[in-house]
Structures are given as C-alpha cells and as structure tokens.
N, CA, C and O of each residue as an XYZ file, in Angstrom:
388
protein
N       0.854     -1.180      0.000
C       0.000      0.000      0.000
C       0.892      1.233      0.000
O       1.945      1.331      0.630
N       0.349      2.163     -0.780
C       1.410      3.374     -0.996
C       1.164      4.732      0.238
O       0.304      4.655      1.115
N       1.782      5.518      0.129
C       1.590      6.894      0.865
C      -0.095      7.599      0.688
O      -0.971      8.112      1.384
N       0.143      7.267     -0.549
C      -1.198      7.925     -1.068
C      -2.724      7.298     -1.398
O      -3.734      7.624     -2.021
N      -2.112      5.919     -0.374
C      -3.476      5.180     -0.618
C      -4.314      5.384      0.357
O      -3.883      5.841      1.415
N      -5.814      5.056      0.180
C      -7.139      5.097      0.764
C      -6.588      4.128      1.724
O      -6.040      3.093      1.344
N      -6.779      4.573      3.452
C      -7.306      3.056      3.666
C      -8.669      3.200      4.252
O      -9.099      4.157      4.896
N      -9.444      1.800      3.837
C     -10.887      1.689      4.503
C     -10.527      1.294      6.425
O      -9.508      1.210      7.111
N     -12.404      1.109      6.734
C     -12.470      0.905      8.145
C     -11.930     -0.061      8.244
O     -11.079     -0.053      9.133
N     -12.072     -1.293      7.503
C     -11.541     -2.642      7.864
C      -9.904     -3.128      7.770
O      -9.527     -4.130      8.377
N      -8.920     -2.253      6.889
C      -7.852     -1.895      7.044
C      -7.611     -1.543      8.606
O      -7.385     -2.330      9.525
N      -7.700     -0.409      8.635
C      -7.308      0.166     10.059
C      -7.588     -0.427     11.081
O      -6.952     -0.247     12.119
N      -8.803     -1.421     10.967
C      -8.952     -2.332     12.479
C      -8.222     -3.602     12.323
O      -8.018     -4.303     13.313
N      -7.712     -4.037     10.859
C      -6.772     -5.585     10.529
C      -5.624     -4.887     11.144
O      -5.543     -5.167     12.340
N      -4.715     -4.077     10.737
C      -3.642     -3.459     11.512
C      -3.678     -3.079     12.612
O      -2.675     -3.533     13.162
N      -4.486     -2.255     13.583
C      -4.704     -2.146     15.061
C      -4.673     -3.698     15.571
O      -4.129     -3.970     16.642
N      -5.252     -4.660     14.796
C      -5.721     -5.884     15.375
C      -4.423     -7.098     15.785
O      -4.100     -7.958     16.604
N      -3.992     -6.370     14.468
C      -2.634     -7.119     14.067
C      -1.432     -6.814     15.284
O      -0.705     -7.625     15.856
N      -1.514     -5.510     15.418
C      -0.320     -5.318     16.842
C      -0.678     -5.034     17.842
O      -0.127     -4.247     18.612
N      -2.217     -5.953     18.102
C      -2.379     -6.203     19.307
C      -2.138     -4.836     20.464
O      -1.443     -4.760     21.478
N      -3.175     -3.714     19.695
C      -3.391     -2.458     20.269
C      -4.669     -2.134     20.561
O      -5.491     -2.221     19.648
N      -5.120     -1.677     21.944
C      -7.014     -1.088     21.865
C      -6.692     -0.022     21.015
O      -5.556     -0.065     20.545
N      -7.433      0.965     20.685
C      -7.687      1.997     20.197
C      -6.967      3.394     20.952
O      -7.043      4.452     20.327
N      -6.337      3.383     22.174
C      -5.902      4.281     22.901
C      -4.598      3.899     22.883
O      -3.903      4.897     23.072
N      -3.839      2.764     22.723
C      -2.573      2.701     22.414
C      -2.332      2.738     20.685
O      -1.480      3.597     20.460
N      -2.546      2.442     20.100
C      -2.870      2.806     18.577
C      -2.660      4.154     18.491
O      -1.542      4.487     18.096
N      -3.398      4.967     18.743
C      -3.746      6.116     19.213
C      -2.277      6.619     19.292
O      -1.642      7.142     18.376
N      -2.009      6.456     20.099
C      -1.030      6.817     20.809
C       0.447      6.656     19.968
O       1.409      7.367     20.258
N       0.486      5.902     19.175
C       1.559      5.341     18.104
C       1.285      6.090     16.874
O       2.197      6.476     16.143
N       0.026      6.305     16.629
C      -0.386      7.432     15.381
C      -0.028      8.545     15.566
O       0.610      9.143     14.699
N      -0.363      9.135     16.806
C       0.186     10.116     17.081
C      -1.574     11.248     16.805
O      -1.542     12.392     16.353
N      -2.648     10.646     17.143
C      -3.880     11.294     17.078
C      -4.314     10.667     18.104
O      -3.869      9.762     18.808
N      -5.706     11.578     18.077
C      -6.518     11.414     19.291
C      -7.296      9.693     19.498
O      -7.611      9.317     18.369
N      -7.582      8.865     20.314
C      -8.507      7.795     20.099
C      -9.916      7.808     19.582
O     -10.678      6.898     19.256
N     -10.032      9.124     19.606
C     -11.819      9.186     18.770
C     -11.457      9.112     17.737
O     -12.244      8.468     17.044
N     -10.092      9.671     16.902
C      -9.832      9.973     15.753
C      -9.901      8.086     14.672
O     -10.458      7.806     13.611
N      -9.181      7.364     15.489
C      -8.966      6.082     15.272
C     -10.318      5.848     15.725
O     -10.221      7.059     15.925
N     -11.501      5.511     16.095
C     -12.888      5.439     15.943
C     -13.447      5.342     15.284
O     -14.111      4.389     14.877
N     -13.274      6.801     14.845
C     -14.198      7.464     13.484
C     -13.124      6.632     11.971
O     -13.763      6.104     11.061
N     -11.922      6.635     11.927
C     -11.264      5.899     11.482
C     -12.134      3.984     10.925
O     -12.436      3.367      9.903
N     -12.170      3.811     12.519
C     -12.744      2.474     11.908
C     -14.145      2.293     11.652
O     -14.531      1.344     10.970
N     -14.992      3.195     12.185
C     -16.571      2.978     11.818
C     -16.437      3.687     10.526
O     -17.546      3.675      9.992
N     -15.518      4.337      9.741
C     -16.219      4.817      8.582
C     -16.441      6.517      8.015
O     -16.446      7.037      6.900
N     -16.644      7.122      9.682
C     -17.065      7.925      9.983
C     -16.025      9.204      9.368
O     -16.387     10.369      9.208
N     -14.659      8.654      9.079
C     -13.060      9.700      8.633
C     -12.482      8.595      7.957
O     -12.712      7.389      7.872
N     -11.597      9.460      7.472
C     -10.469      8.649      6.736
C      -9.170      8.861      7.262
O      -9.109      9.975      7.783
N      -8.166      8.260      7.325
C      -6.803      9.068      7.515
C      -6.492      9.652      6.394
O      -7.004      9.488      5.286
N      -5.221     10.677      6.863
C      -4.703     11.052      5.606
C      -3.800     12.059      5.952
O      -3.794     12.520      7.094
N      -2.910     12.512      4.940
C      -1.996     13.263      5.471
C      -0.479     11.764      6.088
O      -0.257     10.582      5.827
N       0.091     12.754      6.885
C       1.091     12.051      8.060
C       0.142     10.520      8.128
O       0.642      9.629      7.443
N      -0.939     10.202      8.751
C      -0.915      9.148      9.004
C      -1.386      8.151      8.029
O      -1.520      6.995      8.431
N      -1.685      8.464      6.678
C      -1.591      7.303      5.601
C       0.063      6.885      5.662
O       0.594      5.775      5.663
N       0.530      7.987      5.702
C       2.240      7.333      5.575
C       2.952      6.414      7.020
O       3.873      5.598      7.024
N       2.037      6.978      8.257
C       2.614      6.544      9.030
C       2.148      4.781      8.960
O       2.951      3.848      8.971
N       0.558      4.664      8.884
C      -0.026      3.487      8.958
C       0.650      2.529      7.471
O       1.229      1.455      7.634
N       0.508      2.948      6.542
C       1.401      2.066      5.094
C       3.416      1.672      5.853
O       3.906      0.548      5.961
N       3.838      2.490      6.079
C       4.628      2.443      6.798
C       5.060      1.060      7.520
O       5.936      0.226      7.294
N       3.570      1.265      8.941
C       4.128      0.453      9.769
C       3.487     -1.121      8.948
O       4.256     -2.083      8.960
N       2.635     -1.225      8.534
C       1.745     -2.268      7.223
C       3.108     -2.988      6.726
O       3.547     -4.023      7.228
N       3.572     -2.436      5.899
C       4.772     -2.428      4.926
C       5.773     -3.154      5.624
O       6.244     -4.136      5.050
N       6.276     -2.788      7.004
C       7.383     -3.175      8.086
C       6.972     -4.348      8.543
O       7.884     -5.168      8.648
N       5.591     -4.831      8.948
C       5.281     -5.769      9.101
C       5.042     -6.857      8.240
O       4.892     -7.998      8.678
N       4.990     -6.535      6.875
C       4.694     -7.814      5.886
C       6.370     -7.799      5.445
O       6.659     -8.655      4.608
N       7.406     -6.988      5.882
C       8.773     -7.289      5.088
C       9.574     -7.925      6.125
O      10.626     -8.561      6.065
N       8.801     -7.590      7.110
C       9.954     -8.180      8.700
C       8.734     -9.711      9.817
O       8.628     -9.993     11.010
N       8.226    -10.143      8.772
C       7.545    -11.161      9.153
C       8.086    -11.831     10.039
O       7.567    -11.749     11.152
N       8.975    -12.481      9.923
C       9.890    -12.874     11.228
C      10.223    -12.242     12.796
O      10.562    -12.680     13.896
N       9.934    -11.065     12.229
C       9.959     -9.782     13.690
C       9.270     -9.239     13.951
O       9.462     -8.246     14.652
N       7.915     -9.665     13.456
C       6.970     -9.478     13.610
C       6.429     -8.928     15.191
O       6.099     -7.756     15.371
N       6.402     -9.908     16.218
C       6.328     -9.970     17.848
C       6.998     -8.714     18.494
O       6.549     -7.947     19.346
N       8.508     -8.722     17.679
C       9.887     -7.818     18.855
C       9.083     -6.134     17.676
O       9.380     -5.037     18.149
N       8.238     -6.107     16.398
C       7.311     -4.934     15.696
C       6.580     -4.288     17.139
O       6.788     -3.311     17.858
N       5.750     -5.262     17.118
C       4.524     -5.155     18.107
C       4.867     -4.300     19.327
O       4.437     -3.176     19.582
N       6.133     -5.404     20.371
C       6.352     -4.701     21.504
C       6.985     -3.326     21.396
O       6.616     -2.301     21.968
N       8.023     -3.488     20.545
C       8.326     -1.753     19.856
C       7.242     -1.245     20.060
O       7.250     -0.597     21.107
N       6.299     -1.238     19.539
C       5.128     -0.342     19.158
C       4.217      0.080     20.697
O       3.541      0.960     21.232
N       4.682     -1.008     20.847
C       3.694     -1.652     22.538
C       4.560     -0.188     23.436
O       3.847      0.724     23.853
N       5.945     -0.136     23.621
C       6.794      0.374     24.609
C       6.150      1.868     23.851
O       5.450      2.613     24.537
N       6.392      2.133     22.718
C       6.293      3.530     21.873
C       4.779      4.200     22.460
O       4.619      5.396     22.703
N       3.909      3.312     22.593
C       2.610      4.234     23.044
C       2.697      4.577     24.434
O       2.403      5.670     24.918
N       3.217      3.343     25.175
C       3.710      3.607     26.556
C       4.806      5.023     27.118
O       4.964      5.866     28.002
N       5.247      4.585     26.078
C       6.131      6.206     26.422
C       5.759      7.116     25.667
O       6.657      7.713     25.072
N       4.636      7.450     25.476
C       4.286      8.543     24.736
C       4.049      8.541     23.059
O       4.022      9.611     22.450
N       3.885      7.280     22.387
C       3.557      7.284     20.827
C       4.807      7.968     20.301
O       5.818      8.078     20.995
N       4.691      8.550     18.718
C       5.316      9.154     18.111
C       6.503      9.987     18.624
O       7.604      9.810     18.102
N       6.355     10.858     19.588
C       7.501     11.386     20.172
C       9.097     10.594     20.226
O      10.241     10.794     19.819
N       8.212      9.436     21.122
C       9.239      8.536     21.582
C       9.879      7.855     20.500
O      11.061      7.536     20.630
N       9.183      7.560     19.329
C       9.770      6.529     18.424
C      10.699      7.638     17.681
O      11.857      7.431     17.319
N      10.151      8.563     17.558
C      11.299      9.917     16.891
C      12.614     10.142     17.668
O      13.727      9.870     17.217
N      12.417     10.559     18.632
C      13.506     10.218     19.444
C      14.458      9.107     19.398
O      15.572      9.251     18.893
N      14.105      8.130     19.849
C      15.001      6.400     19.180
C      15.567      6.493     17.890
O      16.759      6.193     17.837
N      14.918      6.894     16.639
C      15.449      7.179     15.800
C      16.540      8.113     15.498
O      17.515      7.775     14.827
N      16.393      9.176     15.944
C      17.228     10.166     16.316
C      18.501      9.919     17.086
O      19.565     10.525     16.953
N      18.197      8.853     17.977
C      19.516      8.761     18.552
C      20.032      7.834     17.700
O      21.245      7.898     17.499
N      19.378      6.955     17.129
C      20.302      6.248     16.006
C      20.887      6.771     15.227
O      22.005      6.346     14.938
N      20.511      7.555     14.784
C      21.136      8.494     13.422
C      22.497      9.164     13.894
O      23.390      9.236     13.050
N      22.785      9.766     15.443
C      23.875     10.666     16.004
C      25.172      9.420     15.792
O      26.331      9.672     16.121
C-alpha cells in the first residue's frame, strides 16, 4: 500500500488488530486522538496526510519483517507507553547521532 493510498475501516482495524493495540494505544503510536482512530474504523473519517504514511509504513514493516513481527509489536507496545510518536522519533534520532 502506498503513501497515497485510501485506507478503509476494515484496514485500520486488521492493523490495530494485528499489533495487538485497543484503540488508545494505537492512538497513541499514530500520534492522534482515540476518537480519531474510531471514526477511522466505523467509517465515519479517513486518515490522511502524516498518518496514511505513518499506517502504510508500519503495514509495509510488518509484511517485510515477518519474522519480527512480535519484537514490531512490543516496539510499538513500549512507543505508546512512552508517549507514541515522540518517543519513536527520538530512538530514531539517537540512532542516526
């Protein structure tokens, strides 16, 4: 799936479903509100912007790192815990120095 693709409701809840996130840690990894991911899956919004890229992204990471799939997840798991997006920017960041 590209940057610039649609995703439907049932997308966004196979991927939430997939890394084993409620809607408030999801949330939290998107880097939007949990109503936002709601309205997301009933239909009600679409993503777009930042988080088509962020969600294709993490989609993409998970069908190429199948094997790492689990050590994906808890990444993702620790990232909402410490604050979503911030935190994973950060990690990155220190990788890069």
């Amino acid at each position: 799936m590209s940057a610039e693709a649609t995703w439907t409701p049932a997308e966004v809840l196979s991927l939430r479903t997939r890394l084993c996130l409620d809607e408030v840690d999801f949330a939290a990894v998107m880097g939007v509100d949990s109503r936002t991911v709601h309205r997301w899956e009933t239909g009600e919004a679409a993503p777009q912007g930042a988080s088509v890229a962020l969600l294709s992204g993490t989609l993409e990471a998970l069908d190429r790192f199948v094997e790492q799939e689990d050590r994906i997840r808890k990444y993702l798991r620790r990232c909402a815990d410490m604050g979503g997006l911030a935190y994973a920017w950060m990690r990155l960041l220190e990788g890069v120095r």
